[in-house]
N, C-alpha and C positions, 0 to 999 in steps of 0.2 A: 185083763191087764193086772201086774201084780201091784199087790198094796204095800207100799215101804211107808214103816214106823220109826217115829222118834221116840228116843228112850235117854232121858241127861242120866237115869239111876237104873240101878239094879232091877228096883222094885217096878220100874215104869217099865223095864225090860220085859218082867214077865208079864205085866198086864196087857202088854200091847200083844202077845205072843198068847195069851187066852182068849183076847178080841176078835183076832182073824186075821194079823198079820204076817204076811207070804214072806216080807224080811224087815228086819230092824235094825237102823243104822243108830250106831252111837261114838264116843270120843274117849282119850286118854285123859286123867287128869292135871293138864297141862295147857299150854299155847299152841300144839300140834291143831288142834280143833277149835271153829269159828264159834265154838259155846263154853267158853270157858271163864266159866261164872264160880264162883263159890258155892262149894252143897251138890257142884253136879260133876256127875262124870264117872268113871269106872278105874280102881286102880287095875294093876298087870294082873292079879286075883280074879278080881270081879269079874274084869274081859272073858279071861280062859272060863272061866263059870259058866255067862252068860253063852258064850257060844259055844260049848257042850250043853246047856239048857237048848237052846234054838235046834240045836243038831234031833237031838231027842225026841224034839216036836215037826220037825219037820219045817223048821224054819232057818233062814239064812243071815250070818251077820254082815254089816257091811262097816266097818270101823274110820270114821270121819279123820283123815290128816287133810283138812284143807282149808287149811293158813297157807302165808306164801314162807319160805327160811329167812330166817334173818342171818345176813352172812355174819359169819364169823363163830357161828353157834348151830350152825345146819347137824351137826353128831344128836339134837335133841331131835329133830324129824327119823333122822337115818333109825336113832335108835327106836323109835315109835313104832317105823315101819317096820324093823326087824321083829318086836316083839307079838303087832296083831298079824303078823305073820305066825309067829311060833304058838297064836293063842289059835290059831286056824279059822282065822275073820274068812270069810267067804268071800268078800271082793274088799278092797282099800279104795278110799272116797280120793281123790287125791286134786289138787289146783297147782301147786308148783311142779314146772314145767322139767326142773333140775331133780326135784323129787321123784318122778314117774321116771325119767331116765334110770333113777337106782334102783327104782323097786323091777323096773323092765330089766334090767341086767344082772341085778344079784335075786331073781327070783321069778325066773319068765314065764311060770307055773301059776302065779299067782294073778287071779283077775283085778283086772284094773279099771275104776270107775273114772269119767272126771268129774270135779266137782262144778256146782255152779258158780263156785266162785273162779271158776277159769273165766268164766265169761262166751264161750264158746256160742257163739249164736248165728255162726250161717256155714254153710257145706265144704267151704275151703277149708275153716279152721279144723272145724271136725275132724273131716279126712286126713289131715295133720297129724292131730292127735293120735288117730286109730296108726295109722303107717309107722309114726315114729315110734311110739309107747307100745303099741297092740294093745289100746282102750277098746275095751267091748263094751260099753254104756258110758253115754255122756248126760247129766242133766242140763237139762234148759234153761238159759237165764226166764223170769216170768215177764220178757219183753215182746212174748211174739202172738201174733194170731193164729187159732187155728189151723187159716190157712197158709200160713208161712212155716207151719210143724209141720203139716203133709209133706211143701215141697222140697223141705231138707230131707223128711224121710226118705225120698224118692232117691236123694244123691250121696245117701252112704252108707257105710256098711257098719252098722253098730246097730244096738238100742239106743232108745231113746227114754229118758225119766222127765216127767213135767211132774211140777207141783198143784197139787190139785184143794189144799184145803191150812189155813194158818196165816200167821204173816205175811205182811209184803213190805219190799223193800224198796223206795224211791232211785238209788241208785242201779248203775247196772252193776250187778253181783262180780265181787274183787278190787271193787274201783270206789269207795266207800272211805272216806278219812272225814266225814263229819262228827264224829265223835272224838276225833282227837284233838281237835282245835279246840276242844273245850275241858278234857281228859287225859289228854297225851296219849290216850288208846285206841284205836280202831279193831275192827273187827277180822280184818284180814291178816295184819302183822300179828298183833298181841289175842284175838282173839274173845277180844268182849267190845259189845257196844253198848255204849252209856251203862259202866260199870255201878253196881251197885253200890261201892264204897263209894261214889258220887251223887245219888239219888235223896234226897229227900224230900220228906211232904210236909206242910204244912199249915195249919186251919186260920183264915183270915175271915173273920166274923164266920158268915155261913157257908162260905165258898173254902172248896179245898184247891191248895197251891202247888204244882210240883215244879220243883228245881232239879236242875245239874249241873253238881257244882255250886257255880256263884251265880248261874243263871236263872232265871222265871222262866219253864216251857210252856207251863197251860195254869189256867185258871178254871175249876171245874164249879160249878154250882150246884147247893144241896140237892141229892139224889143223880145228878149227871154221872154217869160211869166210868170213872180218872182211870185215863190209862199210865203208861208207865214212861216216863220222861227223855225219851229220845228226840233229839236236835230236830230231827226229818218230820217228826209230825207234833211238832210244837204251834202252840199258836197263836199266831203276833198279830200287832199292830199294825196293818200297812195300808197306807194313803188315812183314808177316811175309815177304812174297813174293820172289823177284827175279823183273821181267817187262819187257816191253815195253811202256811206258806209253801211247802213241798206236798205234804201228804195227808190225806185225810186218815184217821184211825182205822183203818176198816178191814177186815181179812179177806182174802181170797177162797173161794170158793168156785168148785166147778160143777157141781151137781148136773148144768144143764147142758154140758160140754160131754158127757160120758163117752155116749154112743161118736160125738164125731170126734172125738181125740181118739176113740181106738182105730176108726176108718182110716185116722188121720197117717197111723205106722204109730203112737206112741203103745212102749211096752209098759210101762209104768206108771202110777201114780203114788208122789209122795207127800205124807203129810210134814208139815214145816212143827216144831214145837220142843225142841228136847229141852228147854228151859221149863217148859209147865209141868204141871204134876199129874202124877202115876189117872187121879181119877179122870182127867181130861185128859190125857192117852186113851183110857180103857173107853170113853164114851165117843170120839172122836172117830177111834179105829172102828169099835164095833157098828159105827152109825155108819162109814161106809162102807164097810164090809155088807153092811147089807143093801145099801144102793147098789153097788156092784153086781149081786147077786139075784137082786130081785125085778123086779117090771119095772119100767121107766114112769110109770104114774102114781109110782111109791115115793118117790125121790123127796117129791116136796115135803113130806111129811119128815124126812129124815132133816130136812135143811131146817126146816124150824127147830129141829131139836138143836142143832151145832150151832143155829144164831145167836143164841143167848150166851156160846162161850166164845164168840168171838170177841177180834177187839172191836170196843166203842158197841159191841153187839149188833152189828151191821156185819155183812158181805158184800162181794163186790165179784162179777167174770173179769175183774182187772184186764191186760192187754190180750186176753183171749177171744176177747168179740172188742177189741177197740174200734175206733169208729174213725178217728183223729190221725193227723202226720204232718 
């Protein structure tokens, strides 16, 4: 299976690409892309750089448009797509459905991903995709088992990308506006969730506080590992209890999934992370770059090394062996 890398920066780009990374997706510096955070991102320069760097190496770029347009201002997508075309991206990540019609019609040459922010999670919709657009790789929302990745494999004609190690998201990917009831931003329109011009901490005797906004998400206690203040894994009060109302902190991880996600038809695995930095790229990739490569009873050794930079330093096979319905 190949390994697809995040990269928010230049610098993360090459690291991921001396790691072992088979392709590296990354974004414009703008609202085109779901990571559009301050400090990250690639101007029209860097792009073209970056993927004549990849080319060189023998690596693939895949350039993230997947926000949905905001009408009335769709010319900043069109132009997106015009340019990681003219940088010679190797495939466009893309979710809007208006958007993959332009890049399929002004540029039929060009491979076309969907994102997970499409949402696309059973054989209809797929089939949809590929017929209308000619999508040749869809990724997976991180809602399905195993065995519900086989049997879409079975029913269509594309690849497939699962995410295999990073964040997880409580919503179903596209469908997310928790953030903006509290920021007026979301991650799908604008492109950021729980913006950092929103984020502060702060020290209440020995416990640390995070806010967003005008909100309290979590209360962490000395030495507890504070994660970073999104709505979905905030943690409240409710009834008699203190808990995690939607989400617990915890990354996903597939380490024990390898061998049956490749049986399963998936072509890919991608790591989630273009917000973190350049060294947890290079430690992330290179770690499964070599579970991939090596015996199945290496693995675990590989996972304790990526525990420690997950979130809350926990993993979790999230809905890949769910149990529940």
């Amino acid at each position: 299976m190949e390994l697809i890398c995040p990269a928010g920066t230049p610098a993360a780009y090459r690291e991921a690409v001396e790691a072992g990374a088979d392709a590296v997706y990354c974004g414009f510096r703008n609202e085109t892309n779901a990571r559009n955070f301050p400090g990250l991102n690639f101007s029209r320069a860097e792009m073209a750089e970056a993927v004549a760097f990849g080319k060189s190496r023998g690596v693939e770029t895949y350039v993230a448009l997947n926000t949905f347009m905001r009408a009335g201002n769709e010319a900043l997508w069109y132009g997106a797509a015009d340019d990681a075309v003219a940088a010679g991206a190797d495939a466009l990540i893309l979710a809007d459905m208006a958007l993959m019609d332009y890049v399929a019609t002004r540029y039929p040459e060009q491979r076309l991903h969907v994102s997970v922010q499409a949402s696309a999670s059973n054989a209809d919709a797929i089939n949809f995709l590929v017929e209308s657009f000619g999508a040749k790789r869809l990724v997976l929302p991180r809602v399905l088992t195993v065995a519900e990745i086989a049997a879409i494999a079975s029913q269509v004609d594309c690849e497939l990308e699962v995410f295999a190690f990073g964040g997880l998201c409580v919503m179903a990917e596209g469908r997310c506006s928790l953030s903006s009831y509290i920021t007026g931003q979301s991650p799908n329109m604008q492109g950021v969730c729980s913006p950092a011009s929103h984020v502060h901490y702060r020290k209440d005797g020995t416990d640390m506080v995070s806010e967003l906004g005008e909100f309290t998400i979590n209360r962490f206690a000395e030495h507890e590992p504070a994660g970073y203040p999104t709505l979905c894994k905030g943690r409240f009060h409710i009834a008699d209890s203190e808990a995690y109302a939607f989400e617990d902190p915890v990354s996903l991880d597939v380490m024990d999934h390898l061998d049956a996600l490749q049986k399963a038809g998936v072509t890919a695995l991608k790591i989630e992370g273009r917000q973190r930095g350049k060294a947890y790229v290079a430690e992330v990739v290179s770690s499964l770059r070599k579970a991939l490569s090596g015996v199945p009873e290496a693995r675990a050794a590989h996972l304790s090394q990526l525990r420690r930079l997950s979130e809350g330093q926990r993993t979790t096979s999230g809905a890949y062996e769910k149990k529940w319905r």
